[in-house]
Backbone bond lengths (Angstrom), bond angles and torsions (degrees), N, CA, C in turn:
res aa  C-N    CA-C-N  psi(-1)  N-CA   C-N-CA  omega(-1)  CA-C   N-CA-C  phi
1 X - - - 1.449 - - 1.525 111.48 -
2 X 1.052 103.18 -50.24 1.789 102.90 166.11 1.435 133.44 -37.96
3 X 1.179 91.78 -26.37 1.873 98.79 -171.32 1.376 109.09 -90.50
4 X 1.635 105.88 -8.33 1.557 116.37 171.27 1.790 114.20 -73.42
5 X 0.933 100.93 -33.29 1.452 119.91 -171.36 1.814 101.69 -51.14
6 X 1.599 96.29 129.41 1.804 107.58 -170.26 1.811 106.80 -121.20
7 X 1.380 110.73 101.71 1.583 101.22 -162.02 1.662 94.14 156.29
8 X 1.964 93.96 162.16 1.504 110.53 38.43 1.328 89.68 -79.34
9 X 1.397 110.00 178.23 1.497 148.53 177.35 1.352 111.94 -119.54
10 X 1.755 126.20 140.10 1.442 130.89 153.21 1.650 101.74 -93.57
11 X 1.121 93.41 167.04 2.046 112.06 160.79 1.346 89.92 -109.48
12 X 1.268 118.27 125.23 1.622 115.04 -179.90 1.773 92.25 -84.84
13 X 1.020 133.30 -36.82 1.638 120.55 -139.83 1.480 98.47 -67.12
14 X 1.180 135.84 -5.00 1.394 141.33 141.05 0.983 151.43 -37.94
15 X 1.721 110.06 -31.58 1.329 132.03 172.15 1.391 101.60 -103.44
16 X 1.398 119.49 -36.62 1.507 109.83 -168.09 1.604 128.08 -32.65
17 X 1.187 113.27 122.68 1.825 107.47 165.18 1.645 121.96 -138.44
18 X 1.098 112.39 -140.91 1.289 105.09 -178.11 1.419 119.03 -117.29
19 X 2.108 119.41 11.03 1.025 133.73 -169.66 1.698 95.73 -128.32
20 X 1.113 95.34 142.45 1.886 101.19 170.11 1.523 91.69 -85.80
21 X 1.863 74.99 144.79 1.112 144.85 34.38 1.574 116.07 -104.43
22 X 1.093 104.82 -1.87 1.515 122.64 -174.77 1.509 117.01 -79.73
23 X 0.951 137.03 -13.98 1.703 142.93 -158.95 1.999 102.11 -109.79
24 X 1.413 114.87 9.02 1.367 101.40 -174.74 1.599 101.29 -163.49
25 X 1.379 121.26 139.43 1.580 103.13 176.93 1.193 135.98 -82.68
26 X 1.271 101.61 -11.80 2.117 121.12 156.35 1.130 95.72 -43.68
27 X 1.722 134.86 -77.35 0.784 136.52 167.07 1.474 140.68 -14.90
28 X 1.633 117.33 -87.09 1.104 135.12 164.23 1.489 127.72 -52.46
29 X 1.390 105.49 -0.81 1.685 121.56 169.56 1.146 119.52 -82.79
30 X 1.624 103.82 -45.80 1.301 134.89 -178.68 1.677 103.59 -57.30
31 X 1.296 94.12 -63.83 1.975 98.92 171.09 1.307 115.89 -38.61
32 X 1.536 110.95 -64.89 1.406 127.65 -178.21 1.555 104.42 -39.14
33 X 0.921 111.67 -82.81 1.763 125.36 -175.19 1.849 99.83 -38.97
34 X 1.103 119.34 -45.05 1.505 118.79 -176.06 1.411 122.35 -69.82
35 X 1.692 101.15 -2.07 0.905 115.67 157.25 1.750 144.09 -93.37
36 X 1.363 73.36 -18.16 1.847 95.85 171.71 1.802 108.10 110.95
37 X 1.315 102.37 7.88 1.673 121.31 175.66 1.473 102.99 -70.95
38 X 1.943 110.76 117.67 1.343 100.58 160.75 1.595 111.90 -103.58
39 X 1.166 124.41 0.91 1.815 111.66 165.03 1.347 84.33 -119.59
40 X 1.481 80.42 -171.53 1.790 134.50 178.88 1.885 133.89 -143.83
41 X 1.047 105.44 109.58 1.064 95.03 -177.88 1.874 114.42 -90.24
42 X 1.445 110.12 116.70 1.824 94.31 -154.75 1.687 88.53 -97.73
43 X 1.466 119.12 155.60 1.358 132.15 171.09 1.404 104.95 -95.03
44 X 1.532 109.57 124.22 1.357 130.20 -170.41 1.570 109.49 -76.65
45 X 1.655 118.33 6.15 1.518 124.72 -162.17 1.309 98.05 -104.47
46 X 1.576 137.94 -44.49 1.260 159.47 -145.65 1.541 102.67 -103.72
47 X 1.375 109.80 107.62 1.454 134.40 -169.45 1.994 90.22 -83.43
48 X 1.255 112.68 -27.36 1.341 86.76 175.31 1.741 134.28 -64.34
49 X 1.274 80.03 -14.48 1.608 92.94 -162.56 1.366 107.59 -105.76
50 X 1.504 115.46 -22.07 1.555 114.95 -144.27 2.133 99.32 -167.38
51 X 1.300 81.65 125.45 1.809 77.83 172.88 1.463 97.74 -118.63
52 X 1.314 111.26 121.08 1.550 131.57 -170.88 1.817 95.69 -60.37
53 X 1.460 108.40 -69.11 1.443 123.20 -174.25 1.243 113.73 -34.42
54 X 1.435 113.49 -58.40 1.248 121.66 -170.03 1.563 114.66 -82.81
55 X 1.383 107.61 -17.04 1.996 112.11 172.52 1.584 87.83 -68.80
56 X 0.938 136.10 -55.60 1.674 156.24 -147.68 2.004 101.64 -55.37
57 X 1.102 95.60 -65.33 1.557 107.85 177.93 1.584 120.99 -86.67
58 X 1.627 117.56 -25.06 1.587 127.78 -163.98 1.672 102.27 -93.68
59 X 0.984 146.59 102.05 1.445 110.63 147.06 1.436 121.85 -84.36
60 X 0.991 130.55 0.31 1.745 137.03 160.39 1.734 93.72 -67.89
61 X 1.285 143.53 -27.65 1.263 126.14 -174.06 1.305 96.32 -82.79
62 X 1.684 124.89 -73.11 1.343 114.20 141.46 1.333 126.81 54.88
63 X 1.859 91.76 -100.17 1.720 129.38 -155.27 2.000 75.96 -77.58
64 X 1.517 139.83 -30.06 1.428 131.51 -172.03 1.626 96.27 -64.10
65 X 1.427 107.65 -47.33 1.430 93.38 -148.69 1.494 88.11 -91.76
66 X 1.119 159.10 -12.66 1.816 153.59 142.27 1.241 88.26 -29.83
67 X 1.305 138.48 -36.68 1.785 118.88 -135.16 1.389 95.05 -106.47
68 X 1.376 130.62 -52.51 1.424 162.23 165.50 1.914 97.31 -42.59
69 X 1.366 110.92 -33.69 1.656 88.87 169.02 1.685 108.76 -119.83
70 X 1.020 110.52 8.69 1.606 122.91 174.83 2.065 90.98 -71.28
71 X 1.417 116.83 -61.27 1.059 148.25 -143.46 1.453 89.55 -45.14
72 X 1.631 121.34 -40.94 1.161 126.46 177.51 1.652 123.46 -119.25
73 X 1.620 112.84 48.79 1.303 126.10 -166.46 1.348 109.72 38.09
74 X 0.986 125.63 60.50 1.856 129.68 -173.95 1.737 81.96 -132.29
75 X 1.692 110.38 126.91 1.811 121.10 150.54 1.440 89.73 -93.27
76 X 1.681 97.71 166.61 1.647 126.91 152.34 1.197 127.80 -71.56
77 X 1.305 134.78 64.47 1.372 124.17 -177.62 1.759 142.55 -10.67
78 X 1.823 77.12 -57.73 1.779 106.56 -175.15 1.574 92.63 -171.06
79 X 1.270 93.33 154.74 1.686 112.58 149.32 1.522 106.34 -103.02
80 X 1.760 92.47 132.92 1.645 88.36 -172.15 1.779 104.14 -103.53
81 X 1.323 143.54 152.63 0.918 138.44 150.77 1.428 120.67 -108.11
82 X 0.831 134.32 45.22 1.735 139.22 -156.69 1.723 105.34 -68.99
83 X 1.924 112.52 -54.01 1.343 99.69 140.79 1.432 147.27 4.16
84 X 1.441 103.49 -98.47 1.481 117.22 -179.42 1.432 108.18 -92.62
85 X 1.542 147.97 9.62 1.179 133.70 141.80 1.382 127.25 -53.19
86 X 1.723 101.81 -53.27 1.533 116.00 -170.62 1.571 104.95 -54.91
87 X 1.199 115.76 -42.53 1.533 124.02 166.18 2.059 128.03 -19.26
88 X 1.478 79.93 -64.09 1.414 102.46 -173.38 1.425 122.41 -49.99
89 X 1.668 120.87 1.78 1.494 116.77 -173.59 1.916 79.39 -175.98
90 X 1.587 122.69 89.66 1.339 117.19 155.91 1.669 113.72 -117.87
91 X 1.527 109.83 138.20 1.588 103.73 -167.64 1.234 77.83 -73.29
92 X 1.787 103.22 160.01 1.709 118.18 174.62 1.477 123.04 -59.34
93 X 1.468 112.60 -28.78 1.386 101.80 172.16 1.718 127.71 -63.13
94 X 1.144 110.60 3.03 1.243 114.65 -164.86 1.962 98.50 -121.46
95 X 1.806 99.52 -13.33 1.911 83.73 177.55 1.299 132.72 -44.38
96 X 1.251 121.62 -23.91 1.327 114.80 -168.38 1.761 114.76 -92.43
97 X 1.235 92.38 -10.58 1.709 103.50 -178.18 1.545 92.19 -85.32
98 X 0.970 132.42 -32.23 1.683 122.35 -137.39 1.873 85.23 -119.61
99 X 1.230 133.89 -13.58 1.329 141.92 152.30 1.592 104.48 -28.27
100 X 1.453 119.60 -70.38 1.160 137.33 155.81 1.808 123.24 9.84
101 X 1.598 93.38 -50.00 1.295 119.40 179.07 1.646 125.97 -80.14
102 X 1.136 121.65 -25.92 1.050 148.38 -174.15 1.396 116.67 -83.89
103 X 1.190 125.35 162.60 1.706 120.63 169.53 1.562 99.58 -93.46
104 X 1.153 102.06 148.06 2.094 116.68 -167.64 1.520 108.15 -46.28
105 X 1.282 103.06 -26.78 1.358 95.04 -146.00 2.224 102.10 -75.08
106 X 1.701 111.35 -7.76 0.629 151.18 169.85 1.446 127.28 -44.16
107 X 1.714 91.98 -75.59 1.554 127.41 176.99 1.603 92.28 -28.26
108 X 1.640 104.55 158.62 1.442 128.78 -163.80 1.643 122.45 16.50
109 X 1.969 109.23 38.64 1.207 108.63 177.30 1.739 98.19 -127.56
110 X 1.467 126.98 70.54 1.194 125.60 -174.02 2.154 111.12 -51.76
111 X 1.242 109.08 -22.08 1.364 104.74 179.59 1.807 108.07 -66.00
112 X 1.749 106.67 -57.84 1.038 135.97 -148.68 1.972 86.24 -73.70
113 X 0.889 104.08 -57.84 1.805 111.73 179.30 1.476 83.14 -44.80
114 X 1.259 135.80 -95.02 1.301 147.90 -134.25 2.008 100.14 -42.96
115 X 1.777 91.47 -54.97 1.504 99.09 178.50 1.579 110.67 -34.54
116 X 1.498 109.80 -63.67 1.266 127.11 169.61 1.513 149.77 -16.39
117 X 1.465 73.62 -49.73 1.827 103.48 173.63 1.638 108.09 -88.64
118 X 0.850 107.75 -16.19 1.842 110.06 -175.01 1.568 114.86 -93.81
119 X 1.427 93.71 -38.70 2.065 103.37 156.26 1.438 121.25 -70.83
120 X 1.178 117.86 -21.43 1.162 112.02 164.77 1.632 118.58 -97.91
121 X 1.390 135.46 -29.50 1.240 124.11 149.74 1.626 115.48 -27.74
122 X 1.173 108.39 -71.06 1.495 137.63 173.29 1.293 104.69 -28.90
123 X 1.244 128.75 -59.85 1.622 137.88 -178.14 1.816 99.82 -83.60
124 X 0.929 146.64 -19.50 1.415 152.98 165.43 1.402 93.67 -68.09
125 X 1.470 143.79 -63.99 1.578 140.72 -166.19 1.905 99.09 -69.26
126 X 1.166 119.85 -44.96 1.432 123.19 177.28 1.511 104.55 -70.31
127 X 1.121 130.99 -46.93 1.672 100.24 167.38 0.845 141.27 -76.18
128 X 1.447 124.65 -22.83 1.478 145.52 150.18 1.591 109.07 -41.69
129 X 1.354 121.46 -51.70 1.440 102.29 169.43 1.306 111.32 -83.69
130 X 1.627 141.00 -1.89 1.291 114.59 154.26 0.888 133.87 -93.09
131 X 1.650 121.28 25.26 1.694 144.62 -160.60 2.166 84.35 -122.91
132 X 1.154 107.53 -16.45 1.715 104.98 176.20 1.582 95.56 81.12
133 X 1.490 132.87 29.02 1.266 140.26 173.61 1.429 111.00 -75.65
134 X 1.499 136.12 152.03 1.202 131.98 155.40 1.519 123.24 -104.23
135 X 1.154 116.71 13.30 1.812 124.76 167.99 1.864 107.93 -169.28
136 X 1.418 116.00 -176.42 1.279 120.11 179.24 1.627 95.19 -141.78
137 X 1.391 125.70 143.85 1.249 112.78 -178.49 2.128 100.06 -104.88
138 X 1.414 103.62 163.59 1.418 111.91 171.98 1.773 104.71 -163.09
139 X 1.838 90.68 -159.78 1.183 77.72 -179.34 1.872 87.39 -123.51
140 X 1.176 139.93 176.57 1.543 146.21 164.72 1.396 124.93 -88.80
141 X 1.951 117.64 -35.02 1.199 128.65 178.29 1.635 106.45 39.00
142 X 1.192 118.94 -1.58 1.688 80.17 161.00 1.860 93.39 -170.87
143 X 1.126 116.08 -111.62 1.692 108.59 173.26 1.401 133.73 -113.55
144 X 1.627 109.20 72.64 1.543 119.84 -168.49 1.588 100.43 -56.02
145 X 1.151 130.33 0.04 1.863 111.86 -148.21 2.029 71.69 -155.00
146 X 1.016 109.02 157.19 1.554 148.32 161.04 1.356 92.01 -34.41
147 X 1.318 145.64 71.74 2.165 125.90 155.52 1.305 109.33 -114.41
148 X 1.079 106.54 170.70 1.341 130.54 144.85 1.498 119.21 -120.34
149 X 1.765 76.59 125.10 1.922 95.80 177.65 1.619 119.35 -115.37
150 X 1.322 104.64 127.76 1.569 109.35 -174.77 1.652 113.91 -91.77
151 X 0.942 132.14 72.65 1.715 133.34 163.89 1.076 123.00 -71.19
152 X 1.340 124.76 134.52 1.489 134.48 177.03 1.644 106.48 -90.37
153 X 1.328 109.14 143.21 1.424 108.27 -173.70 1.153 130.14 -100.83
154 X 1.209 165.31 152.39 1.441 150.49 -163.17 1.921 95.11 -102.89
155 X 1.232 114.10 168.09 1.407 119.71 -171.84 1.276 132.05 -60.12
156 X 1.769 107.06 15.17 1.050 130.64 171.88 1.720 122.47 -100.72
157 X 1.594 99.62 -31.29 0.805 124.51 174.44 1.393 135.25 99.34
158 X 1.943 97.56 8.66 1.536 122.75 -176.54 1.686 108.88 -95.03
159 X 1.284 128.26 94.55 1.037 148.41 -166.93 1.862 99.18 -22.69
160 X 1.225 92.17 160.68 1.846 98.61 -169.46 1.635 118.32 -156.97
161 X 1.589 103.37 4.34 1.260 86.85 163.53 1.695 119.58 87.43
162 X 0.851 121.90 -16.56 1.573 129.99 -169.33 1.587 106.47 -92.01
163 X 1.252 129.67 -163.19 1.318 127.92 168.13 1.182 117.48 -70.22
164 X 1.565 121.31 142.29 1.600 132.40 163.01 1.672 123.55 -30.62
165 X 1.308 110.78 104.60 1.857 118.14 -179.24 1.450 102.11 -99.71
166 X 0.774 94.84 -162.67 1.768 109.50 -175.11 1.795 110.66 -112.97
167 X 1.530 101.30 4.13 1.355 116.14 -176.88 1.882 83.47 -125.08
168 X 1.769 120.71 81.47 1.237 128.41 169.22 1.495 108.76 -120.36
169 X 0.900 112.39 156.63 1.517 137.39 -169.40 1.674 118.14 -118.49
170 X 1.239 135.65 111.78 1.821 112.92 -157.51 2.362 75.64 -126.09
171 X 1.084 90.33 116.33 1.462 103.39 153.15 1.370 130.29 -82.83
172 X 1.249 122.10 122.06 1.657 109.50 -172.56 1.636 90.58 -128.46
173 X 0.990 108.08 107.41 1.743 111.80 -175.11 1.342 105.49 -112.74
174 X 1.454 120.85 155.64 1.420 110.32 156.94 1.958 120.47 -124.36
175 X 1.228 100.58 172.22 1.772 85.50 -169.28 0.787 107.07 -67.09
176 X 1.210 119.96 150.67 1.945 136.64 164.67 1.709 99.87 -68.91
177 X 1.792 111.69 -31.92 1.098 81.21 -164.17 1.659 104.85 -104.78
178 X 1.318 124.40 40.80 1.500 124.47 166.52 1.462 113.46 -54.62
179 X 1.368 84.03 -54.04 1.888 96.72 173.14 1.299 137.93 -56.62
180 X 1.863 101.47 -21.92 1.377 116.42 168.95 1.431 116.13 -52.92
């Protein structure tokens, strides 16, 4: 398992800005590596660095961006979507925070977001295997897989995390993206 290991590694979407070396991944590779970084973990959200659509359908675009961080002994770690994963399953008390995440046009449409987030998961696993990746990392924020979750609610009745009351709430959700 060790010999699998690609790194160290940065998460660039951290540094990203709107000034180089930061605004391009020619760029920000170049940094990386000058640092003594042999991966990258690239964010699948950030058009500066990365066009989701076109990783999704191209693997000749792909084989650009392999080549573009090869260029300076830098691999691809992962494509991360942490973004548009957390998306894909948010309990309602939390829509308007997690809106945030989304492109506007979105905001106060928890169906239409959700759709959203699952096409882009979806296009995150398809470029990753045309990048020759074996996973994409994110985050789930709520129930990607079949559970049941027991939250206690505060006197509102919007779950909070604290110890089990007699005012509990049991969510049994299933993934949106089984169907994916």
């Amino acid at each position: 398992m060790t010999n699998s290991i690609k790194g160290p590694a940065l998460f660039l979407a951290q540094f990203l800005g709107d000034e180089a070396p930061f605004n391009s991944l020619a760029d920000i590779v170049e940094w990386a590596a000058g640092l003594g970084y042999k991966g990258v973990q690239i964010p699948s959200w950030d058009a500066r660095v990365f066009d989701l659509d076109k990783a999704a359908s191209s693997k000749s675009y792909c084989q650009e961006i392999i080549e573009t961080c090869a260029k300076h002994d830098v691999t691809i770690t992962e494509l991360s979507c942490h973004l548009q994963s957390q998306l894909v399953a948010v309990h309602p008390a939390y829509d308007t925070a997690f809106d945030a995440f989304a492109p506007e046009h979105l905001h106060g449409n928890p169906s239409a977001r959700q759709e959203w987030a699952v096409v882009q998961v979806t296009k995150v696993a398809q470029a990753s295997q045309n990048l020759g990746l074996s996973g994409a990392v994110g985050f789930d924020a709520g129930p990607v897989f079949i559970t049941v979750t027991v939250t206690p609610n505060d006197a509102n009745g919007i779950p909070c995390g604290s110890a089990v009351s007699d005012t509990t709430t049991i969510f049994i959700e299933a993934s949106p993206l089984a169907d994916a």
